[in-house]
C-alpha positions in Angstrom: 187.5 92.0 -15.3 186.3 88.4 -15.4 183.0 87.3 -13.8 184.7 84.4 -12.5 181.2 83.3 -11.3 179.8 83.4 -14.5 183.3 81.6 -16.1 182.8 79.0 -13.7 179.3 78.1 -15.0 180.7 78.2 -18.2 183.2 75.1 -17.5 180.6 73.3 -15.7 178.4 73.6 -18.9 181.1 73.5 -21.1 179.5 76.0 -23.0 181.1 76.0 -26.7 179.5 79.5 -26.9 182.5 80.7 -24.5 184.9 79.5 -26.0 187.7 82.3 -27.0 186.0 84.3 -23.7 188.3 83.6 -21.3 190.3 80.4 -20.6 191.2 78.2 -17.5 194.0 77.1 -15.6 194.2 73.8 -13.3 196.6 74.4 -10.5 197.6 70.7 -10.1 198.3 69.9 -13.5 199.9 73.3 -14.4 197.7 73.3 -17.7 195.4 75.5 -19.1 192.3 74.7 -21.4 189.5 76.8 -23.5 186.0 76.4 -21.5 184.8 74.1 -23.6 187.7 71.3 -23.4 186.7 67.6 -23.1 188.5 67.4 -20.0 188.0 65.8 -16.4 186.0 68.4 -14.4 188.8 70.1 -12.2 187.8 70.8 -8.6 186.8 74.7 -8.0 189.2 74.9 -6.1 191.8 74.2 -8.4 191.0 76.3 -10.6 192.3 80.0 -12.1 190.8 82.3 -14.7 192.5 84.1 -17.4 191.4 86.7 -20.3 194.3 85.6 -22.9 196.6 82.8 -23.0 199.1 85.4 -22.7 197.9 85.8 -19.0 197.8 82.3 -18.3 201.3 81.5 -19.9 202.6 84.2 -17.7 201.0 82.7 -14.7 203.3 79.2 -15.2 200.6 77.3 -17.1 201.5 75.9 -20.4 198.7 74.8 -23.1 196.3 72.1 -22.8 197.5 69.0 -25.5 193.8 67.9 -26.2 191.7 71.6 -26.8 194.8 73.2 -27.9 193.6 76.6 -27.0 196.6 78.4 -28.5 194.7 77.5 -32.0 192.0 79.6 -33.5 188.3 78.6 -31.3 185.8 76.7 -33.9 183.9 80.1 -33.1 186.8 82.1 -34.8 187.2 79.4 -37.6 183.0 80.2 -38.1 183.0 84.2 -38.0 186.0 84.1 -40.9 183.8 81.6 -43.1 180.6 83.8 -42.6 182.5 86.9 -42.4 184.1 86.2 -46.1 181.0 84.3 -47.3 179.1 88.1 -46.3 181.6 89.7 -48.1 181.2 87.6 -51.6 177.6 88.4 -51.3 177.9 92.3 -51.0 180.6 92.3 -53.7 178.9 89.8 -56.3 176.7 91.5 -59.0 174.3 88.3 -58.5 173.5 86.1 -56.1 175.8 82.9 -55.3 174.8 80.0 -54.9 175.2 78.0 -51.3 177.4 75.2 -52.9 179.7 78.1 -54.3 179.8 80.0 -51.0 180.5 76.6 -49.5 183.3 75.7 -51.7 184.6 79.7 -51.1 184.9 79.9 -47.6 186.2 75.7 -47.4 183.4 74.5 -45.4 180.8 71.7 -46.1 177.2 73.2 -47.7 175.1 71.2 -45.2 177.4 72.9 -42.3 177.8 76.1 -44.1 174.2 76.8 -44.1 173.4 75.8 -40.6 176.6 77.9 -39.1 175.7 80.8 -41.5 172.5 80.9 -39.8 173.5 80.7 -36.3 175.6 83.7 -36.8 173.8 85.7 -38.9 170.1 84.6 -37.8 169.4 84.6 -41.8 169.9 82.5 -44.4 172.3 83.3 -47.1 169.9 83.8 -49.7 167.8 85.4 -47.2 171.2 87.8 -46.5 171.6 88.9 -50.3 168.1 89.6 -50.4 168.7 92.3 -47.8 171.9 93.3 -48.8 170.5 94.2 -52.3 167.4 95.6 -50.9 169.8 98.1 -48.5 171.8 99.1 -51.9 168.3 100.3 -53.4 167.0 101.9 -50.0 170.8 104.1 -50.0 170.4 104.9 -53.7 167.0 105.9 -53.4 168.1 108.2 -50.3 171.0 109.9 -52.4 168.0 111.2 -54.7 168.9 109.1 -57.7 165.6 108.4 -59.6 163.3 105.1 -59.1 164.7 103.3 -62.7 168.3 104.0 -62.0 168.3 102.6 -58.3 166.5 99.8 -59.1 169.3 98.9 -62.0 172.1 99.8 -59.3 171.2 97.8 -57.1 171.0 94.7 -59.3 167.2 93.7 -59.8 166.6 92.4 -63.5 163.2 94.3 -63.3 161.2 97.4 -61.9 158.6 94.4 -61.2 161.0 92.2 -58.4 162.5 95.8 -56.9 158.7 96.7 -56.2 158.0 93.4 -55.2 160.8 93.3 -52.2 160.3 97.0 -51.4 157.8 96.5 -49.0 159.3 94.2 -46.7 161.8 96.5 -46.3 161.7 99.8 -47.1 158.1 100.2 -45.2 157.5 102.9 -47.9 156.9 102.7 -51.7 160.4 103.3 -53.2 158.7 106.6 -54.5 157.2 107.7 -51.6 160.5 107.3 -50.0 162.1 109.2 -52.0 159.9 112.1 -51.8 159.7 112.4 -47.7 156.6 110.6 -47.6 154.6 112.1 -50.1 151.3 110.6 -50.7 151.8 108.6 -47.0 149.1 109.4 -44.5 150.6 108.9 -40.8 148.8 109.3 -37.9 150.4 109.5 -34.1 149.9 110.2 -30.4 151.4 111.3 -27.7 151.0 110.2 -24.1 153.1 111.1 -20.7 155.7 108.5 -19.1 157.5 108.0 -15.8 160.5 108.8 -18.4 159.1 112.3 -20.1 156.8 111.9 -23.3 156.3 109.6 -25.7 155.5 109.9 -29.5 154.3 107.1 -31.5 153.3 107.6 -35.1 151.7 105.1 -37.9 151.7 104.2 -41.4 149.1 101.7 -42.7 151.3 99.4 -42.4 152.6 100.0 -38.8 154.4 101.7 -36.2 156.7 103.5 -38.0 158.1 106.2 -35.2 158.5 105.8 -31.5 160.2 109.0 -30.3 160.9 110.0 -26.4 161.3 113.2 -25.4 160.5 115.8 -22.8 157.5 117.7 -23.8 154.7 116.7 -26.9 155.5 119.7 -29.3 158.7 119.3 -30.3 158.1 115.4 -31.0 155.3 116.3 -32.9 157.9 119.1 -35.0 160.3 116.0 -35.5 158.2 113.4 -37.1 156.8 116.2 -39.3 160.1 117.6 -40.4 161.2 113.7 -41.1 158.3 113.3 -43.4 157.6 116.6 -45.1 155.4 115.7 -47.7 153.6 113.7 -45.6 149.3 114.2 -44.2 150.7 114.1 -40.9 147.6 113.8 -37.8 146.9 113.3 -34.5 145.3 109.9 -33.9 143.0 109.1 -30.6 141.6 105.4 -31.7 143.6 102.1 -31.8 147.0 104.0 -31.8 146.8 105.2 -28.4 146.1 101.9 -27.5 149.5 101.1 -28.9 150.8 104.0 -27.2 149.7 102.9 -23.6 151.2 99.9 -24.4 154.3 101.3 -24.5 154.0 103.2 -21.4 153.1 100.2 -19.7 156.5 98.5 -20.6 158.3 101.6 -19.4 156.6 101.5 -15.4 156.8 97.9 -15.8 158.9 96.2 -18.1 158.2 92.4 -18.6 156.3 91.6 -21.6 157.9 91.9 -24.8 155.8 94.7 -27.4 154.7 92.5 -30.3 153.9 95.6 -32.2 152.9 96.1 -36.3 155.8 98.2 -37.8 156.5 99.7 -41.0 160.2 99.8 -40.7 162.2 102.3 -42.7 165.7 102.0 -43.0 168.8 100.2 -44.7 168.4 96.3 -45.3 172.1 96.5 -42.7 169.9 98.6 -40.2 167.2 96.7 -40.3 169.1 93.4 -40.0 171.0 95.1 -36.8 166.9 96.4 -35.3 166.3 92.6 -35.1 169.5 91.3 -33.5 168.2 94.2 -30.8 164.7 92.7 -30.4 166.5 89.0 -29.5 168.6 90.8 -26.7 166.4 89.3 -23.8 165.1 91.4 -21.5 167.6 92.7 -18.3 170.4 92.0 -20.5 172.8 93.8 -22.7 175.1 93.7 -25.9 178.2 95.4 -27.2 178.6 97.1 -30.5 181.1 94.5 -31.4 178.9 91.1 -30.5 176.3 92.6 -32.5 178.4 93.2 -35.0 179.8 89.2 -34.9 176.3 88.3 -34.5 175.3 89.6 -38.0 178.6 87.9 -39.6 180.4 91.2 -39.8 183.0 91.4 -36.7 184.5 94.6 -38.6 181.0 96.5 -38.9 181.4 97.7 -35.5 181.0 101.0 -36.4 178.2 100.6 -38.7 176.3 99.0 -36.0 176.9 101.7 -33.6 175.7 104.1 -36.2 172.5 101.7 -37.2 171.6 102.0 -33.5 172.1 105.3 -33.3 169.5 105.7 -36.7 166.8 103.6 -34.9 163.6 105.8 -34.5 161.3 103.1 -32.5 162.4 103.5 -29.1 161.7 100.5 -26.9 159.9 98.6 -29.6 163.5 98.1 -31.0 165.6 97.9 -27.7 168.8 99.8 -28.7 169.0 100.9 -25.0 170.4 97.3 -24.8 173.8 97.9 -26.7 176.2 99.2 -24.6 179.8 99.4 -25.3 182.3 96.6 -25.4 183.4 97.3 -21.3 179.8 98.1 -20.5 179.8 101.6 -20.4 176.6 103.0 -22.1 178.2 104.5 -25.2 174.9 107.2 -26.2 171.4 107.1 -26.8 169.5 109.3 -28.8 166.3 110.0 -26.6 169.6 111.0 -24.0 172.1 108.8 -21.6 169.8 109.3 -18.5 166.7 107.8 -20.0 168.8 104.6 -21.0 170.4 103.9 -17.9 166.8 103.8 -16.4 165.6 102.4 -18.9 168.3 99.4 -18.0 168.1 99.9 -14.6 163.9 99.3 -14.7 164.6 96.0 -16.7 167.2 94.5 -14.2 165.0 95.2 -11.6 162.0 93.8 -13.7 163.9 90.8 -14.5 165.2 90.4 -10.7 161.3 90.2 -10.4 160.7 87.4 -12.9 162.9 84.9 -11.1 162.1 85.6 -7.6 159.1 84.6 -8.7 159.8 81.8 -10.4 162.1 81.0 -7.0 159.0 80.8 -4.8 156.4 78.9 -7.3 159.4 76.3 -7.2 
């Protein structure tokens, strides 16, 4: 169903992001339009909402002349580009080059880059870099040795591949391999108005933030993730980190601009981020996340990358819901998300009272 509230807002705006969302009808011209059309404001009154041009077409309306919305949206022009430019990138050996992706997907370079951005929230180099740093995380997982992933996944040298590594596998490509051997990780545990919590700590940062409903089977999890691992109980500066978590759980509000040592696929970790820019109070579906990262058809893979994420709250996959709102799963269980949701919306509903009365 149509927040026709929210559509309304839209018009008035004529926000180009809805476009393709829903469409509009004007009673007293017998027309209807995309969101976004140029247009002369129609009165409120005047006006009807509709999900498809299908449902406006069978309500008597016929198409608007000027913002022709039985045409593909911009939007829809712009997911195909990036969505075929994306799939250049993950099939090419190397990487292209931005005029070549440009000329590929028939869109100007200057206008490429900028819409490739917007969509994706990376650049394209920035996108290949990840791409071919998620081939040599998967290899890596599969058991193959260090030399042979690091060929697979196309670096010319064992120096670049341990160069990128870092950034994105959290681990050494070695340690990884071998569940954390040599790795010294530290956590703690604390109570919450949600059950318990379980954070846990490389050097480098967070690297686990587990829920759950009592401390010792959290603490037989992260240990059974990373079996080779000098696994300990921390008291100092990671409880602090810890508290801080439980104080965004009784009173959500300030985002947690935490260290982490993320470990995962390039594609999860690119999906972890679109879930940290999901403001607070609100929610995503699988399939705008997907669009979001230039891949409409991942929509599965972004479910499952949600469903892999280990840093509860820090990464905010309680926020992705399914495409008609219904929350879909959770891994710390359905409960603790719908409060979870439920604490935000109430947190946010907070926020602009607030803001209401220092106006």
């Amino acid at each position: 169903m149509l927040n026709t509230e929210q559509c309304w807002s839209a018009l008035v705006a004529r926000d180009g992001a809805a476009d393709g969302t829903f469409f509009y009808g004007v009673r007293t011209t017998g027309v209807y339009c995309r969101p976004n059309c140029t247009s002369r404001l129609p009165k409120r009154d005047n006006v009807a909402f509709f999900a498809t041009t299908g449902e406006a077409e069978a309500a008597g309306f016929r198409p608007c002349k000027r913002c022709r919305p039985t045409e593909p949206s911009a939007i829809a022009h712009h997911l195909a580009a990036v969505e075929k430019a994306c799939r250049i990138i993950r099939l090419s050996e190397t990487t292209p080059s931005l005029a070549d992706l440009a000329d590929a997907v028939g869109v100007s370079r200057f206008h490429f880059h900028r819409v490739f951005k917007q969509i994706t929230g990376a650049t394209p180099r920035d996108y290949a870099r990840t791409h071919r740093l998620g081939r040599f995380a998967e290899t890596l997982a599969a058991g193959e040795p260090v030399a042979d992933a690091i060929y697979a996944a196309g670096y010319g040298s064992s120096s670049r591949a341990y160069e990128a590594a870092p950034a994105g596998l959290g681990m050494t490509p070695g340690a990884r391999r071998k569940g954390g051997q040599g790795e010294s990780i530290r956590y703690a545990t604390l109570e919450t108005p949600l059950g318990w919590v379980l954070v846990a700590a490389t050097e480098r940062g967070i690297c686990a933030v587990e829920l759950g409903d009592e401390p010792k089977g959290l603490v037989s999890d992260l240990e059974a993730r990373f079996p080779a691992a000098a696994v300990a109980a921390d008291g100092g500066a990671l409880r602090d980190w810890a508290e801080q978590i439980v104080r965004f759980i009784t009173a959500p509000g300030q985002i947690l601009d935490l260290p982490l040592d993320i470990q995962g696929t390039a594609f999860q970790a690119r999906v972890w981020r679109a879930l940290q820019r999901i403001p607070l109070g609100h929610t995503a579906s699988y399939a705008e996340l997907a669009a979001a990262l230039g891949q409409p058809n991942a929509v599965r893979a972004v479910a499952r990358a949600c469903a892999s994420n280990r840093l509860a709250l820090v990464v905010p996959c309680h926020r992705a819901v399914g495409s008609d709102g219904e929350l879909r799963g959770y891994r710390w269980g359905v409960e603790r998300k719908r409060a979870l949701l439920a604490r935000e919306r109430e947190a946010l509903e907070r926020q602009r009272a607030g803001g209401k009365d220092a106006a």
